[in-house]
NUMARVO-642055 format. One record per residue: y, z, x of N, C-alpha, C in turn. Coordinates in nm, 2 decimals. Example, Ala and Ser with C-alpha at 12.3 -4.5 7.8 and 13.67 -1.06 7.14 Angstrom:
@n_north:-0.57&n_up:0.78&n_east:1.32&ca_north:-0.45&ca_up:0.78&ca_east:1.23&c_north:-0.33&c_up:0.78&c_east:1.32
@n_north:-0.22&n_up:0.71&n_east:1.28&ca_north:-0.11&ca_up:0.71&ca_east:1.37&c_north:0.00&c_up:0.79&c_east:1.29
END
This chain:
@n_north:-3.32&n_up:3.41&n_east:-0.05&ca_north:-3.33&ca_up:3.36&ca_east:-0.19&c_north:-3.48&c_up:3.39&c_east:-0.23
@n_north:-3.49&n_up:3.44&n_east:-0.36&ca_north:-3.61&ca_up:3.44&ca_east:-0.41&c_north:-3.70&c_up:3.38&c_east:-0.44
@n_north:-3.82&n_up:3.35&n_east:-0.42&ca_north:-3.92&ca_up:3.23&ca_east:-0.49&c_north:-3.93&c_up:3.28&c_east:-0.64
@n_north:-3.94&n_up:3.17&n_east:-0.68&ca_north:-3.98&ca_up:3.16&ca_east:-0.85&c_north:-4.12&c_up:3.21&c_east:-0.85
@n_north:-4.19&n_up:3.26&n_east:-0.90&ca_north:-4.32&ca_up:3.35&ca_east:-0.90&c_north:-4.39&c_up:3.25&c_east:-1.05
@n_north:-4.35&n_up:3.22&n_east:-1.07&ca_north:-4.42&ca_up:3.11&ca_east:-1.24&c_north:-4.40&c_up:2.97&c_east:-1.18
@n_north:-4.36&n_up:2.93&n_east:-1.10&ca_north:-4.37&ca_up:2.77&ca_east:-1.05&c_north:-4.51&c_up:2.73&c_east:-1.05
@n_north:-4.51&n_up:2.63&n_east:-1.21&ca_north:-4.60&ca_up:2.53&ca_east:-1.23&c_north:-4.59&c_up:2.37&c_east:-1.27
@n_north:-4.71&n_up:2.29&n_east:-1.32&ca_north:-4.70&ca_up:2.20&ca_east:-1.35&c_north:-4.80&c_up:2.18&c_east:-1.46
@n_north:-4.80&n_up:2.09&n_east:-1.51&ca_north:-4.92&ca_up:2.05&ca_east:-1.63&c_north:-5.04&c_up:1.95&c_east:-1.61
@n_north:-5.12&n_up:1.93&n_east:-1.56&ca_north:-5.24&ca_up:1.83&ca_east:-1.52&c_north:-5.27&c_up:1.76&c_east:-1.62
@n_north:-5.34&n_up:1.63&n_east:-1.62&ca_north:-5.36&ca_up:1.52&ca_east:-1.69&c_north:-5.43&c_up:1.59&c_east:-1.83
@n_north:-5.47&n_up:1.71&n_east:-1.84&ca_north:-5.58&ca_up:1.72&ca_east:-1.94&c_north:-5.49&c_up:1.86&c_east:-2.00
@n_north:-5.36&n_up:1.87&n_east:-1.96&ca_north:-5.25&ca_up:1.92&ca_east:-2.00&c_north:-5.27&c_up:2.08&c_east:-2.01
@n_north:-5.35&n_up:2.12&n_east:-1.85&ca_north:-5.34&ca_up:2.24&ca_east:-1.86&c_north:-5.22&c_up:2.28&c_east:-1.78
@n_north:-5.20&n_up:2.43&n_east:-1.78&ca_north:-5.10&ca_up:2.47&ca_east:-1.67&c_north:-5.14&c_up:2.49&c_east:-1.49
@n_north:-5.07&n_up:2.44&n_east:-1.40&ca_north:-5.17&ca_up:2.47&ca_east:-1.29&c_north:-5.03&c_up:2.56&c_east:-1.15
@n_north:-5.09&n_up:2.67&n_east:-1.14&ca_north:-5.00&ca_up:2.76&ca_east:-1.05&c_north:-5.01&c_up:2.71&c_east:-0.94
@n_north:-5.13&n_up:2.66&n_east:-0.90&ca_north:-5.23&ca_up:2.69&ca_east:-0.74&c_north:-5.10&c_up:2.55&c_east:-0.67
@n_north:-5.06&n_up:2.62&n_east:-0.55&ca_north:-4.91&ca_up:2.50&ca_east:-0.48&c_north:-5.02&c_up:2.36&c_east:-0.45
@n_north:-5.12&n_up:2.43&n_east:-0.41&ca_north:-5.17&ca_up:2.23&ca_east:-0.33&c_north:-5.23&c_up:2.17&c_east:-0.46
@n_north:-5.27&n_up:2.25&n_east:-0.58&ca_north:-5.29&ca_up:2.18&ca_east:-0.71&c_north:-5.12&c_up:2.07&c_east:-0.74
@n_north:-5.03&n_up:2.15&n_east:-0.75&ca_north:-4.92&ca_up:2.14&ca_east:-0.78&c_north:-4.87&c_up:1.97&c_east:-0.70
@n_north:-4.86&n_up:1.97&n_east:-0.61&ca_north:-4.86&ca_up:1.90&ca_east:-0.45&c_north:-4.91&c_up:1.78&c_east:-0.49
@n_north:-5.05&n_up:1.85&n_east:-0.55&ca_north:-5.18&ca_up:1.69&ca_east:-0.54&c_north:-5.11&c_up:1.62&c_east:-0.68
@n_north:-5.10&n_up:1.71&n_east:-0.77&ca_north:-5.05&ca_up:1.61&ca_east:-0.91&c_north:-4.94&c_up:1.55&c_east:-0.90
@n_north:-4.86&n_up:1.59&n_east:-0.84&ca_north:-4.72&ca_up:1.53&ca_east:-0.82&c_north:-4.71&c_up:1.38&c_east:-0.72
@n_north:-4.83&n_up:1.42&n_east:-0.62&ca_north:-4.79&ca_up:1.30&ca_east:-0.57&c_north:-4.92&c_up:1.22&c_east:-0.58
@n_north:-4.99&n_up:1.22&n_east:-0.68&ca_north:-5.05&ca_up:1.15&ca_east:-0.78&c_north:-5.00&c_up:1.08&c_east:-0.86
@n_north:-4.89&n_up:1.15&n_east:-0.92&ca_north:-4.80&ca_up:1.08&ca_east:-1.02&c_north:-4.69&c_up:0.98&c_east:-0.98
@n_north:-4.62&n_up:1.03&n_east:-0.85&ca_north:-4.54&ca_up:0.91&ca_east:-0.79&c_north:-4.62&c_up:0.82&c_east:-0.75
@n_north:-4.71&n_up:0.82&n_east:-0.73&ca_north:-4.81&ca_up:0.71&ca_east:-0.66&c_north:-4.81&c_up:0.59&c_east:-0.79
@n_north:-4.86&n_up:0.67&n_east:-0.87&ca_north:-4.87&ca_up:0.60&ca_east:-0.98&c_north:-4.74&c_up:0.54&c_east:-1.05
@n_north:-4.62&n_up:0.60&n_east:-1.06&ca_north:-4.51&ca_up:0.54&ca_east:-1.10&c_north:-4.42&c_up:0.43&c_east:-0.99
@n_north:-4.50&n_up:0.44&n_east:-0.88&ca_north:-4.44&ca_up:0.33&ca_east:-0.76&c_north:-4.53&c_up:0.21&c_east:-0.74
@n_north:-4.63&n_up:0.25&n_east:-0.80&ca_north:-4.77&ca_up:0.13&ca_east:-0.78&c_north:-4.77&c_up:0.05&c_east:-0.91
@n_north:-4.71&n_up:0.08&n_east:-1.02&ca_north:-4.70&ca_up:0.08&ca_east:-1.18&c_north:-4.65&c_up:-0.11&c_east:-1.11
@n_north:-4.70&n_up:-0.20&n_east:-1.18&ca_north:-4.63&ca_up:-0.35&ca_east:-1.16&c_north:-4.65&c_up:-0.38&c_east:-1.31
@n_north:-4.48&n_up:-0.46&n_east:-1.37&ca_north:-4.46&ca_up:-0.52&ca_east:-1.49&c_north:-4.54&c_up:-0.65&c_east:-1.54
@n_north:-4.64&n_up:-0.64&n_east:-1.59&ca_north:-4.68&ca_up:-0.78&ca_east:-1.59&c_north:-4.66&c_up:-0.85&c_east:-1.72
@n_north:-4.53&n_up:-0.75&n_east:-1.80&ca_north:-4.53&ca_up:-0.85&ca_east:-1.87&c_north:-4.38&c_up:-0.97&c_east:-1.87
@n_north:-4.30&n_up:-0.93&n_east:-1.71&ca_north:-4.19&ca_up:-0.99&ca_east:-1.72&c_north:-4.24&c_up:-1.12&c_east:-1.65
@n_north:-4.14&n_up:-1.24&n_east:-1.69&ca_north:-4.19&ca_up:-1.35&ca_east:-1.59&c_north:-4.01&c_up:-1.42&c_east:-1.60
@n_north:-4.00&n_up:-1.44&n_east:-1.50&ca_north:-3.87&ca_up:-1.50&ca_east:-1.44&c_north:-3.83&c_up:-1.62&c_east:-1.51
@n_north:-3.93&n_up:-1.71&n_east:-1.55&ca_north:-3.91&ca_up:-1.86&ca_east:-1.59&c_north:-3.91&c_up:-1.82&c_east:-1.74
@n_north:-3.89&n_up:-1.71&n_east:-1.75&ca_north:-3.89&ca_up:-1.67&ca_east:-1.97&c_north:-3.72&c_up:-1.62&c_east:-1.93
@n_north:-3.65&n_up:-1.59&n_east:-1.88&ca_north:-3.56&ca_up:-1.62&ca_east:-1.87&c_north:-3.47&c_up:-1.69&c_east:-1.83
@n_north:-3.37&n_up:-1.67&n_east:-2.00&ca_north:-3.28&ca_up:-1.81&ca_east:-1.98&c_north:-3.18&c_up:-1.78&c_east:-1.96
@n_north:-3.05&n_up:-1.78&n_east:-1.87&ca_north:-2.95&ca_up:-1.75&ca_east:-1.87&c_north:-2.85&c_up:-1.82&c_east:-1.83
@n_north:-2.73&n_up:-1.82&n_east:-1.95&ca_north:-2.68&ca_up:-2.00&ca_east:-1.89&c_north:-2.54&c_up:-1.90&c_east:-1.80
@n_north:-2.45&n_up:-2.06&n_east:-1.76&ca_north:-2.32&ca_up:-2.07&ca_east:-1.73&c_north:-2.27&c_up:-1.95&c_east:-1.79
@n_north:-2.23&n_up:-1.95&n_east:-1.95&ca_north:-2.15&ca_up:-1.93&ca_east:-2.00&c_north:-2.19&c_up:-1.76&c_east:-2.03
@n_north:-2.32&n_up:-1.70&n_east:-1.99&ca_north:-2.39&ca_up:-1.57&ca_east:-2.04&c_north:-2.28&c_up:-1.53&c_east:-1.89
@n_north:-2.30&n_up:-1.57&n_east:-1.81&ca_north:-2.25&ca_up:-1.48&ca_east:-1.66&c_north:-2.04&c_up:-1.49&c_east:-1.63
@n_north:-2.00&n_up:-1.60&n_east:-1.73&ca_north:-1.88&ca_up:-1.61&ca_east:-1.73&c_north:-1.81&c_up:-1.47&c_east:-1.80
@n_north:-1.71&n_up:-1.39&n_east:-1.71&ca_north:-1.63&ca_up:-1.28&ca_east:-1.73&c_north:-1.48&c_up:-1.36&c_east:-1.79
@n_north:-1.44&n_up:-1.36&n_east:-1.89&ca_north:-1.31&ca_up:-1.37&ca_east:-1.94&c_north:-1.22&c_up:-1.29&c_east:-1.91
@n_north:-1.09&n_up:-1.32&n_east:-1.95&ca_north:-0.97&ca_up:-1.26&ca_east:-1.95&c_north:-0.97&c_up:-1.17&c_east:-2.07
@n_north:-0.96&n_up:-1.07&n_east:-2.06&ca_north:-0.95&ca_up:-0.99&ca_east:-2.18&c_north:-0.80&c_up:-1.03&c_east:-2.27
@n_north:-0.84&n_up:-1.01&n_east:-2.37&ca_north:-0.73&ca_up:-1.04&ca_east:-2.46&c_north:-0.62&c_up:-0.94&c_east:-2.43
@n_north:-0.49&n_up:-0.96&n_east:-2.52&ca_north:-0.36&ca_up:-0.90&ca_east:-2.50&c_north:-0.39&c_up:-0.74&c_east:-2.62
@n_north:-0.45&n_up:-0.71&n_east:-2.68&ca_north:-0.54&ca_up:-0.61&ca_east:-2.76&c_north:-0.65&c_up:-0.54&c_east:-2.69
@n_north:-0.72&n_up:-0.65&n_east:-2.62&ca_north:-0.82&ca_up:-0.56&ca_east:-2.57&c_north:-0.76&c_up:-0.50&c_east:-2.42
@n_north:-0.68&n_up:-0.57&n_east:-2.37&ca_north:-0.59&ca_up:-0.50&ca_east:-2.22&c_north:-0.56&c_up:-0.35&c_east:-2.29
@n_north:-0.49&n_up:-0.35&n_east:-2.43&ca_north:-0.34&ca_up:-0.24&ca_east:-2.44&c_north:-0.50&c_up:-0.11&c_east:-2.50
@n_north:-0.62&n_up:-0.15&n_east:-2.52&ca_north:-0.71&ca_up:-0.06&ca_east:-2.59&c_north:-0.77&c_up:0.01&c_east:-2.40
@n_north:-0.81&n_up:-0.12&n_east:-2.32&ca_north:-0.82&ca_up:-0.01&ca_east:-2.21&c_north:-0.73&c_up:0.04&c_east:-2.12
@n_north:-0.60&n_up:-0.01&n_east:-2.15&ca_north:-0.49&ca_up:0.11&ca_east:-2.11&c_north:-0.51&c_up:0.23&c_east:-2.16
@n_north:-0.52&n_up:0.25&n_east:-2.28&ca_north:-0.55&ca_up:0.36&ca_east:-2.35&c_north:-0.64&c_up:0.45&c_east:-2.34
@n_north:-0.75&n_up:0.39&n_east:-2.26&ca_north:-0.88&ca_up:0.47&ca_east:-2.19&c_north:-0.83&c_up:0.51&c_east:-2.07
@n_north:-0.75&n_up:0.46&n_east:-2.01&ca_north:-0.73&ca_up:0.56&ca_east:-1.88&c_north:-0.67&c_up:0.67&c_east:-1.86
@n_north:-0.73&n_up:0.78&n_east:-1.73&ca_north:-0.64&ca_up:0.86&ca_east:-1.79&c_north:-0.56&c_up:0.94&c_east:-1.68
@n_north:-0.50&n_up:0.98&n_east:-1.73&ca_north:-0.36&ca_up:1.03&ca_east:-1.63&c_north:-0.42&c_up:1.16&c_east:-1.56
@n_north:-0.33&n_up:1.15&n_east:-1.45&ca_north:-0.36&ca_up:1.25&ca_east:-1.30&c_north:-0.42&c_up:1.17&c_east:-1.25
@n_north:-0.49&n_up:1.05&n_east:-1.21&ca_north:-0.53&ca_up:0.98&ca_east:-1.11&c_north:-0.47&c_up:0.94&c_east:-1.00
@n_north:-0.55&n_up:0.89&n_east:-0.91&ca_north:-0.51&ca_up:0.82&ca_east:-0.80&c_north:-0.43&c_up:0.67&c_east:-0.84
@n_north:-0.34&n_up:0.58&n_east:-0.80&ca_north:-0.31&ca_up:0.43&ca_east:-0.83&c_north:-0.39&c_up:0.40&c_east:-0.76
@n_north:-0.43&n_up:0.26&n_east:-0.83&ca_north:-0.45&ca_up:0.17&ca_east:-0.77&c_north:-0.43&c_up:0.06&c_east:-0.64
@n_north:-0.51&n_up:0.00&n_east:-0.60&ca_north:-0.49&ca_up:-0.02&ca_east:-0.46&c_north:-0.33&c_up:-0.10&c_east:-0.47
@n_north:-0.27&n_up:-0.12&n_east:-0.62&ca_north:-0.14&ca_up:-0.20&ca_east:-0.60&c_north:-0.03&c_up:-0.09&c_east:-0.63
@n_north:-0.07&n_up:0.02&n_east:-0.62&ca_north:0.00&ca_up:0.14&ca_east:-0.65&c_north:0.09&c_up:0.15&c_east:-0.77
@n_north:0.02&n_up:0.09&n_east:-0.90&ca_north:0.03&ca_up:0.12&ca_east:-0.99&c_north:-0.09&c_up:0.24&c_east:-1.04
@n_north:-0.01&n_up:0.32&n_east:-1.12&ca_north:-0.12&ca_up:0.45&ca_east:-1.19&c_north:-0.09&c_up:0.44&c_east:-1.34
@n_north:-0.21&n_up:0.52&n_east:-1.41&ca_north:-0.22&ca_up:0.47&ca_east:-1.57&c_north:-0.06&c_up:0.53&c_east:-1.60
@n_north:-0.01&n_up:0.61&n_east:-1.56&ca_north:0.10&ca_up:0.67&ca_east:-1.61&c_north:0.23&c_up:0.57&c_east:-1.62
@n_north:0.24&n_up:0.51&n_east:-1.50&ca_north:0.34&ca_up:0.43&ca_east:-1.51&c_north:0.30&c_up:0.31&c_east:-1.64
@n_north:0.19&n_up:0.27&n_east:-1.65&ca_north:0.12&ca_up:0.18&ca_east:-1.72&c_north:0.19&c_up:0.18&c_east:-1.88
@n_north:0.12&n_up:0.33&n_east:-1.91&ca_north:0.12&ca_up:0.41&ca_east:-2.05&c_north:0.28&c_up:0.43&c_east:-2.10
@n_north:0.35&n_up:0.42&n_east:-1.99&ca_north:0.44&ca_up:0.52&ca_east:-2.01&c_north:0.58&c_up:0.41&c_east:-2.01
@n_north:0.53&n_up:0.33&n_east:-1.91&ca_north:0.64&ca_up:0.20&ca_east:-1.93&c_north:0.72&c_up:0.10&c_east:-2.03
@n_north:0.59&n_up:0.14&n_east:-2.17&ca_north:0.60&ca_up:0.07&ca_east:-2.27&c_north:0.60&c_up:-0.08&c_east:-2.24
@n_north:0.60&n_up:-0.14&n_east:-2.36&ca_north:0.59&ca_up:-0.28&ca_east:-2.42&c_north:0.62&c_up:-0.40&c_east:-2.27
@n_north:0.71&n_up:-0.38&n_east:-2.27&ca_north:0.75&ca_up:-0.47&ca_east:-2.16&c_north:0.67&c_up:-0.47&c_east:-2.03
@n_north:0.68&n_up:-0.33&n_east:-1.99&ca_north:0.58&ca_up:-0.32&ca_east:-1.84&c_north:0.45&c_up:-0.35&c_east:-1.88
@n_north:0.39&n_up:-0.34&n_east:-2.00&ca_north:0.22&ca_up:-0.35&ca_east:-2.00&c_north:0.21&c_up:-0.49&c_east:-2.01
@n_north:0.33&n_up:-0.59&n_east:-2.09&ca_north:0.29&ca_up:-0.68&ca_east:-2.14&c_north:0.33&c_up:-0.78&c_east:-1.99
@n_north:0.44&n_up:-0.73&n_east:-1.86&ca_north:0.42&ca_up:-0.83&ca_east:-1.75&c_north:0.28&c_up:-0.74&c_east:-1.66
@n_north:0.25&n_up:-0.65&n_east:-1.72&ca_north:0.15&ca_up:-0.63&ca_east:-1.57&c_north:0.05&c_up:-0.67&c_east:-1.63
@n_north:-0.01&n_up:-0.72&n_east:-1.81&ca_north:-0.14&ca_up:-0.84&ca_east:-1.85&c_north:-0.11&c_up:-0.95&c_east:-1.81
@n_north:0.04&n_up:-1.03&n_east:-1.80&ca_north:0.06&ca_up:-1.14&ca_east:-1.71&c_north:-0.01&c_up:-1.21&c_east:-1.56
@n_north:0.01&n_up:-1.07&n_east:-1.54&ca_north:-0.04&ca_up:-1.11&ca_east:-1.40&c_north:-0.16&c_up:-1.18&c_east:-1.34
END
């Protein structure tokens, strides 16, 4: 395989730099700095999150038949070995006992 012969980078004062241990040193200059980086403006006790923000609902009988309609055919079933096909394809009756469930 060939080496790329133009492999560079750009240094803080936004020149171009070829030289590899130039290359080397800025890069891991920069993860240093993006791993070392600490948020200080988040604080835990500024968030409020109740009951009701973490509660998952039942999706409506509209919102079921909208992501039936996102799925898409040729897949694998599911671990109940139902697949979108039979889903899509079973019409009214089969979609509306398998939102029952």
């Amino acid at each position: 395989m060939a080496e790329v012969e133009d492999e560079h980078t750009v240094n803080k004062k936004g020149q171009s730099e070829y030289d590899k241990e130039k290359i080397k040193k800025i890069w891991k200059e920069d993860f240093e700095t993006l791993l070392n980086e600490t948020d200080t403006e988040y604080n835990a006790e500024d968030v409020n999150v109740t009951y009701e923000d973490r509660v998952i609902t039942t999706p409506t009988s509209d919102e079921f038949l909208k992501i039936l309609k996102g799925f898409k055919n040729g897949r694998a079933p599911g671990s109940n070995g139902i697949c979108a096909e039979m889903l899509n394809e079973g019409g009214e009756r089969m979609q509306e006992q398998y939102y029952m469930e």
